[in-house]
C-alpha positions in Angstrom: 56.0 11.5 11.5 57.7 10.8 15.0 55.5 11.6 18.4 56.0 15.0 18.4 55.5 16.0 15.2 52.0 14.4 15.6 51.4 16.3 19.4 51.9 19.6 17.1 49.8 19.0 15.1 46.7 17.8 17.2 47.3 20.9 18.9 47.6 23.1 16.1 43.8 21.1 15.0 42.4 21.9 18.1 43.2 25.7 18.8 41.9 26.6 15.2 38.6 24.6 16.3 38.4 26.4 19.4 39.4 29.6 17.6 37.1 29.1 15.5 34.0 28.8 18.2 35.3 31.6 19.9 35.1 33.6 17.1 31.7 32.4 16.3 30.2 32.8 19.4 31.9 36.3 19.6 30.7 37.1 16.0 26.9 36.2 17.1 27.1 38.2 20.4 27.5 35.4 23.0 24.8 33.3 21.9 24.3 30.5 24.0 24.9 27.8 20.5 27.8 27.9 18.0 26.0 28.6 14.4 27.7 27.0 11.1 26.8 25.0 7.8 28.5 22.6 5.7 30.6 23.6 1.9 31.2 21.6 -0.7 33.4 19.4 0.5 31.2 18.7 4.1 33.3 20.5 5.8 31.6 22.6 8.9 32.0 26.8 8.2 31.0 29.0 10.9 28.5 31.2 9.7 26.2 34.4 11.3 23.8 33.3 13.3 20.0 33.3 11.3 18.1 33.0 14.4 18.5 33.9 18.0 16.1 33.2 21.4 13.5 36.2 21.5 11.3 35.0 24.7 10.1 32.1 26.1 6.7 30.8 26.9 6.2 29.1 30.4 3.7 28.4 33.1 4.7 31.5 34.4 4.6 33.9 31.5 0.7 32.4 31.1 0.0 33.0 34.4 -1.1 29.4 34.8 -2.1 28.0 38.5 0.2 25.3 38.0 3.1 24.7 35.6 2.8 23.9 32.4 3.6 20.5 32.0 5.8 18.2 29.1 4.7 19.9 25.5 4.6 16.8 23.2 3.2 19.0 20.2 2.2 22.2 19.0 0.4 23.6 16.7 0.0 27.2 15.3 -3.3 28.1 12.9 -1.7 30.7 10.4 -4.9 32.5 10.2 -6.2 33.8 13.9 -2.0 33.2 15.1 -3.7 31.0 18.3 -0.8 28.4 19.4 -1.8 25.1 20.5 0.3 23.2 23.3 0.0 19.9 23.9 0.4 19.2 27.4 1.2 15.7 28.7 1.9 15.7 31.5 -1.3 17.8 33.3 -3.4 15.9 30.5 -4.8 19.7 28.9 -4.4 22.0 25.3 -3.5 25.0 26.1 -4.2 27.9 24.0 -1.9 30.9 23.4 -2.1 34.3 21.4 0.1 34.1 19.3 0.4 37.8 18.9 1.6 38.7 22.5 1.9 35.4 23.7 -0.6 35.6 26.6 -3.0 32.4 27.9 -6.7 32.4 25.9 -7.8 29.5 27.4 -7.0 25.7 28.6 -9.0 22.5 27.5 -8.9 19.9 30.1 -12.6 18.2 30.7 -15.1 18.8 28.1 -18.7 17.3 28.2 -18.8 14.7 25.9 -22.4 14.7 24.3 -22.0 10.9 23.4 -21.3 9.7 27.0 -23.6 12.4 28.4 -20.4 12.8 31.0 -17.7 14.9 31.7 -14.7 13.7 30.2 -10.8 14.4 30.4 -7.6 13.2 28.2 -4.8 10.8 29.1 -1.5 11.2 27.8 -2.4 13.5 24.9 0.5 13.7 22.4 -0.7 15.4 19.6 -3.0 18.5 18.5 -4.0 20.2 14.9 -6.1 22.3 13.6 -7.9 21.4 10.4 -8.4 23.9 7.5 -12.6 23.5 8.5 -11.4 25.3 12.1 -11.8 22.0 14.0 -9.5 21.1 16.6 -8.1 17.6 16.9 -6.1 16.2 19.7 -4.3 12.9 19.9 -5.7 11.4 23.5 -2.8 9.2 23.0 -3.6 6.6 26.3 -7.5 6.4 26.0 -6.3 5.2 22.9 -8.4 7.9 20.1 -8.3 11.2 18.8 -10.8 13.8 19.8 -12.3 16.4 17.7 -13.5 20.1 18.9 -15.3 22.6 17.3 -14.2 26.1 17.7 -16.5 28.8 18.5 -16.7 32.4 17.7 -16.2 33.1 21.0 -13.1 31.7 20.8 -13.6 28.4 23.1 -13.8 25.0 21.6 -16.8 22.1 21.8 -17.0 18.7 21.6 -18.2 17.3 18.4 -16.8 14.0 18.5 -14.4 11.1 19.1 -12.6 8.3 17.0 -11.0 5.0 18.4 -9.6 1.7 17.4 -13.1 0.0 17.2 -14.1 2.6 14.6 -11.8 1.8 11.4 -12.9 0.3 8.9 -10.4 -2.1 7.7 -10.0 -5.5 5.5 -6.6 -5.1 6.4 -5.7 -4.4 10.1 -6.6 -7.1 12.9 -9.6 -7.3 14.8 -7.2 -6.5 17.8 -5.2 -3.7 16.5 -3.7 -1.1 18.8 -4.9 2.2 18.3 -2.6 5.0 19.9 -2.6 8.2 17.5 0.6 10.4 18.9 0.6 13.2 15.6 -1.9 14.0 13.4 -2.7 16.6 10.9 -5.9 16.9 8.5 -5.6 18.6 4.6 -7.8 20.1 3.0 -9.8 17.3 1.8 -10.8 16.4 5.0 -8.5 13.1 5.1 -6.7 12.5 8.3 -3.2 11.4 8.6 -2.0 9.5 11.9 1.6 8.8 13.7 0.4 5.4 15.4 2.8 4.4 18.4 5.4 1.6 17.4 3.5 1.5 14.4 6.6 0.6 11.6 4.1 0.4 8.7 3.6 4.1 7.6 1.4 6.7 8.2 -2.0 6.1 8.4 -4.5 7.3 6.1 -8.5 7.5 7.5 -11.4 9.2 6.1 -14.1 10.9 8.1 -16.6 7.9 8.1 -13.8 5.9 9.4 -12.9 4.2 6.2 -8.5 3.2 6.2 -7.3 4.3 3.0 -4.1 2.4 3.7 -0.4 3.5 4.7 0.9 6.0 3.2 4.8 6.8 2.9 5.9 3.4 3.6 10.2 4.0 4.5 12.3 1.1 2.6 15.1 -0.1 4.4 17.9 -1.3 2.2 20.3 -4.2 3.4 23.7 -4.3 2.2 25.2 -6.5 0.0 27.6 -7.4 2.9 25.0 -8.2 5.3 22.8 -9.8 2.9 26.4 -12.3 2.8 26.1 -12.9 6.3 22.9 -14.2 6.7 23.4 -16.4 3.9 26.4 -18.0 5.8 25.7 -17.3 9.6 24.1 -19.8 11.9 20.5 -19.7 13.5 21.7 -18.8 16.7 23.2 -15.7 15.0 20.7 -14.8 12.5 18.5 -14.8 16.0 20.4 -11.9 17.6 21.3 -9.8 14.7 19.8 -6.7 14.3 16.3 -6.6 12.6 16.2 -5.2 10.0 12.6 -3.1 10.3 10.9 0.2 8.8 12.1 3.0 10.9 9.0 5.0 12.4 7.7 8.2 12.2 7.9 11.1 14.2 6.5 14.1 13.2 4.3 15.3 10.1 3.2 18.6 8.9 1.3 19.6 5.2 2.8 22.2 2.9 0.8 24.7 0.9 0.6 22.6 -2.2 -1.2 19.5 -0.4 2.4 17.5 0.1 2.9 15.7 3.6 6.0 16.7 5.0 6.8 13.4 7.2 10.1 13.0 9.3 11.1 10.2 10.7 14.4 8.7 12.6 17.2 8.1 10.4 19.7 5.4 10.4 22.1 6.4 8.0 22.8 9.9 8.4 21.4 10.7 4.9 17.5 11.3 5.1 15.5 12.0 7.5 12.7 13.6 5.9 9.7 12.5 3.3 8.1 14.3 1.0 4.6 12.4 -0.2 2.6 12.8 -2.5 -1.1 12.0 -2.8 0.1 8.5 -4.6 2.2 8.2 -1.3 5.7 8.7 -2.8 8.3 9.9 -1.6 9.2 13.4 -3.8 12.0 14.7 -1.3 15.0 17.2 -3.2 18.4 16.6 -1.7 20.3 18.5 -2.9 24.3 18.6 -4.1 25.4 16.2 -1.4 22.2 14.2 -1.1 21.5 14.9 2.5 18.3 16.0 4.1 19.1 14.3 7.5 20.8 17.2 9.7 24.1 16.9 10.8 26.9 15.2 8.5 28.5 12.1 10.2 32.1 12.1 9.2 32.7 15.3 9.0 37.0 16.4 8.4 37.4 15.8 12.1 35.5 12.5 14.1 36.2 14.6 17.1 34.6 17.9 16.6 31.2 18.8 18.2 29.2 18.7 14.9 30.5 15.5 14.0 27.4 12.2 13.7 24.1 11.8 13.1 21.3 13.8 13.8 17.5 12.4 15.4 15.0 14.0 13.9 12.2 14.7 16.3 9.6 16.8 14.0 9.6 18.7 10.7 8.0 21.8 10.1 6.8 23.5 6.8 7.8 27.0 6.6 6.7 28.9 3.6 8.1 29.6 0.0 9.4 25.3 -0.4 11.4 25.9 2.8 11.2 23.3 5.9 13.4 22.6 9.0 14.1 19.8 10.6 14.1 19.4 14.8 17.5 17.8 16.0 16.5 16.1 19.8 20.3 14.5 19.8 22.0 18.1 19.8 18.9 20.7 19.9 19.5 21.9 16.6 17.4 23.6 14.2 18.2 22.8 10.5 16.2 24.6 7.5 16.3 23.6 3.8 15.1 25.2 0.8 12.6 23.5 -1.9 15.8 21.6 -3.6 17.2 20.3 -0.3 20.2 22.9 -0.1 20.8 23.3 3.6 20.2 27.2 4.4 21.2 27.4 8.3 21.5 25.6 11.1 20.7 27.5 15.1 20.0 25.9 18.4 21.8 23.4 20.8 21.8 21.9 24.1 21.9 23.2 27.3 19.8 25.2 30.0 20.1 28.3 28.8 17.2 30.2 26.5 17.8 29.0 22.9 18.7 26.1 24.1 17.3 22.6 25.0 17.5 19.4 27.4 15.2 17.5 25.2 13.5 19.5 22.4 10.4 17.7 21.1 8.6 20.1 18.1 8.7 23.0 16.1 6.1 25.1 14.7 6.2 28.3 12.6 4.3 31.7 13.7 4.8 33.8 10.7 9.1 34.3 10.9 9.3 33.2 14.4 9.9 29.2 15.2 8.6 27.9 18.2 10.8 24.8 19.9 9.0 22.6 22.7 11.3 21.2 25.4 9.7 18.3 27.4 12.2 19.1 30.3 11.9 22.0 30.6 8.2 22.5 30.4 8.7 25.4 27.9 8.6 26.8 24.4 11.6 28.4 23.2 10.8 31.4 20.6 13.4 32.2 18.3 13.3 35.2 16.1 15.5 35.7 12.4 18.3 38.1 12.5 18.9 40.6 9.7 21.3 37.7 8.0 18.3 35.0 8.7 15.5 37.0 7.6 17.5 38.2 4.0 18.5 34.5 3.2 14.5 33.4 3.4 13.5 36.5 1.9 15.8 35.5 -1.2 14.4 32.2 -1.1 10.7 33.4 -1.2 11.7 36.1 -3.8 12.9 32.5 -6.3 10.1 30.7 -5.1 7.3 33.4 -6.0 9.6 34.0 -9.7 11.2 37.4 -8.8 14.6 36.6 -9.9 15.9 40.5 -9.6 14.6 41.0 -6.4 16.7 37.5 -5.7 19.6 38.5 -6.9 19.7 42.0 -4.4 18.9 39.7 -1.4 21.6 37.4 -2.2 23.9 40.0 -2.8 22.9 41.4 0.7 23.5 37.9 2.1 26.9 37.8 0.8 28.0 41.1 2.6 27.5 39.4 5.9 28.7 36.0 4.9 31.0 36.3 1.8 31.7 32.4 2.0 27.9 31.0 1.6 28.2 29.1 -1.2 23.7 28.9 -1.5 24.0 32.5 -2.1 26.6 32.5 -5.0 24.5 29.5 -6.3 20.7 31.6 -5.7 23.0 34.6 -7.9 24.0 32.0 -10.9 20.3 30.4 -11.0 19.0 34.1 -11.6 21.4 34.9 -14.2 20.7 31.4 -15.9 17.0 31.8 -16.0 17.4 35.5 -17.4 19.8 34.3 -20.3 23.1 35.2 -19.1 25.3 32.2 -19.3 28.8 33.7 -18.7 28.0 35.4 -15.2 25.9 32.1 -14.1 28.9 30.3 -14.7 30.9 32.7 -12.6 28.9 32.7 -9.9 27.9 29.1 -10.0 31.6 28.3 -9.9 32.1 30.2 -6.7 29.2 28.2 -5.6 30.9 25.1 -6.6 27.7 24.1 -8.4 28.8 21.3 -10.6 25.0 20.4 -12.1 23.6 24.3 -12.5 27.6 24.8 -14.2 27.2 21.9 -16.8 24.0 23.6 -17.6 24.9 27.2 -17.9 28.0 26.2 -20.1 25.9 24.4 -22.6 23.7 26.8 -22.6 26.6 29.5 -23.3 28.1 27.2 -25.8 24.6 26.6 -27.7 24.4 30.7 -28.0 28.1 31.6 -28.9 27.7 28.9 -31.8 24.2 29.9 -32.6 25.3 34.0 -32.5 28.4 33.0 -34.4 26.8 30.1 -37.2 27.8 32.3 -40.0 31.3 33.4 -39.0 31.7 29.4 -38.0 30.3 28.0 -40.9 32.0 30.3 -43.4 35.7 29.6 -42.1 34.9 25.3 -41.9 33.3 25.8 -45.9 36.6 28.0 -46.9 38.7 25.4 -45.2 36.6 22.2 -46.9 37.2 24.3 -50.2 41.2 25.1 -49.6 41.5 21.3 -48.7 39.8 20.1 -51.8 42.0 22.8 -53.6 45.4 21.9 -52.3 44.6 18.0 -53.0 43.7 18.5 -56.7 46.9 21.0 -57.1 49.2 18.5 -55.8 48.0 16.0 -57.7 48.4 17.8 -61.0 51.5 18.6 -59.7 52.5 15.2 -59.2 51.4 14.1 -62.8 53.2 17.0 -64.5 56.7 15.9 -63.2 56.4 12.6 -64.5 
């Protein structure tokens, strides 16, 4: 191909790209993000967008004094809809309704009936709410975690607080560094911490203070060509190669079956994400192309905007098996179902609303998702759209065993995106847990659905020879029966010429 030929053609690649996000962006009335998802072959598809900005919650829209400062964390209790933000930078927890989104109140000293003082955090990171209604909050730089106790008049009291010096360990040093930056409590009353530049795990505490151990321990693989290199390289180099350590955690959030959800930043572009259970395993589905780790890296062109891999900031349960995952690279949103089939993807970078300089969590408030951005001292509130809101209403509807009401919602999907592939595949699924084999494999094939295919045509194959044994069985015993026949005639034949 000569020098011009190959101009062309790089041109040709690039207006269909920018065609392409012109359309998008069009298609999703100016939205201030591109929204798309991968097929079957990793390619990126535009799609409609699932979720769009609805408001944003500020200093300003709480009618604060001052700003509110760098939101670390947040926190939303699904029960009285109150919204926790973690405020960093002006050392407070502020507390919003999560119904109209207006201030309730803002924790920043508290008498500490231990000290008998007043008493204030430094560099708080983290905040939860535990399923006994008592608030915890990471006091990251004073190096513990402080517990509140909240009151029916809707303000919070101290009840106690946990450092370093408390755990009791055969295991950790004498001198180890306690700096708790997420935590989250289940329903057993076990605490699980995020300890800073702690490579370990998770840690796992009881109430009396008693370390369980880590839990979700990430295994880093070495490959066989860098395991080569060592063997052969010198001291010198060995000494400024890369270490090869446990990546750390950065966010972690409890699903409605007792599983920790626990994300962490990926170095491979494949996982991102754990799913432990209580024997601290990791239980993650990932789905046909095995990745739960945002954006593909390699995708059909190196240059393209949603090309690389994603950082994972935080993860987020979000009902019915379904989770997303918090992009800080690009400011993307990405939400899987139970089987680690990516469902959308919404968000970006930038200034505008929707959008982020440096997006740090994510919480759920019923269908809304709530995005932190540390720069811009503000949480972004995105609402579904009528194509959002039917794809995790056909999810729930599998999830909770409706597989009619599925089927309808998928369908519904597919008039406003003909070419999502998860839709086709929700359809098959249906038809193959009701029994019919012939339309699952039709609509799995459209999904291009290899696994759920192999199934359904067994399946179809097991009942047309089951349905048809007789018929079968009769035409292979006349057929035995002619064979035998035809032998013995020609072999009386044979004899009677001679």
């Amino acid at each position: 191909m000569n020098l011009k030929h190959k101009f062309l053609s790089r041109f040709i690649i690039t207006l269909l790209i920018v065609s392409l996000m012109v359309g998008s962006v069009a298609f999703a009335d100016t939205l201030p993000y591109v929204t798309y998802n991968y097929d079957y072959w990793e390619d990126y598809v535009m799609t409609p967008a699932a979720y769009v900005p609805h408001s944003t919650i500020s200093g300003q829209s709480l009618g604060l004094d001052g700003e509110l400062g760098s939101i670390y964390d947040i926190y939303v209790d699904p029960d009285s809809k109150r919204i926790f933000l973690c405020d960093n930078t002006n050392n407070q927890i502020v507390v919003v309704n999560g119904y109209d989104f207006s201030l309730v109140t803002v924790i920043k000293e508290f008498y500490n009936t231990e000290t008998g003082n007043t008493d204030t955090f430094n560099n708080p990171q983290g905040v939860y709410l535990s399923p006994k209604n008592e608030l915890y909050v990471c006091d990251t730089d004073n190096g513990r975690f402080v517990k509140f106790k909240t009151l029916e008049n809707g303000e919070y009291e101290y009840i106690s607080h946990f450092d370093g010096s408390m755990i009791i360990s055969d295991i950790l040093a004498d001198d180890y560094t306690f700096k708790p930056v997420k935590i989250c409590v289940d329903s057993a009353d076990r605490i699980y911490i995020i300890n800073l530049n702690e490579f370990q795990g998770i840690l796992q505490l009881e109430q009396n203070g008693v370390f369980n151990g880590y839990f979700g321990t990430i295994t880093v693989s070495i490959s066989l060509w860098q395991k080569f290199w060592k063997t052969i390289s010198t001291k010198a180099q060995r000494a400024k190669s890369t270490m090869f350590i446990p990546t750390e955690y950065t966010g972690i959030d409890i699903d409605d079956n007792g599983f920790l959800f626990a994300s962490y930043i990926d170095n491979n572009g494949q996982q991102a994400v754990m799913r432990i259970n209580s024997k601290g395993g990791d239980v993650i589905r990932k789905g046909a192309n095995q990745n739960v780790g945002g954006d593909i890296a390699g995708t059909q062109y190196s240059m393209n905007i949603y090309c690389g891999t994603s950082r994972i900031k935080d993860v987020v349960y979000c009902g019915s098996g379904m989770y997303s995952l918090l992009d800080t690279l690009r400011g993307r949103i990405f939400t899987y179902d139970r089987e680690g089939n990516l469902l959308y993807i919404y968000g970006g970078q930038g200034s505008q609303d929707g959008t982020f300089q440096s997006a740090s969590s994510i919480e759920t408030l019923d269908n809304y998702r709530l995005v932190c951005d540390v720069k811009r001292n503000a949480v972004n509130v995105f609402s579904p759209t009528e194509y959002g809101t039917l794809i995790n209403e056909a999810v729930a509807c599998r999830y909770d065993g409706d597989e009619s009401l599925a089927v309808d919602k998928w369908n519904q999907v597919l008039r406003l995106n003909e070419n999502f592939e998860q839709a086709y595949i929700g359809i098959g699924k249906a038809y193959l847990n009701d029994g019919h084999y012939k339309k699952a494999m039709d609509y799995l094939e459209l999904g291009m659905s290899k696994s759920y295919y192999s199934i359904a045509y067994k399946r179809y194959r097991n009942n047309v020879l089951k349905q048809n044994f007789n018929v079968i069985f009769g035409v292979v015993l006349v057929a035995i029966v002619g064979f035998i026949g035809f032998k013995i005639y020609k072999k009386r034949k044979n004899k009677s010429e001679y």
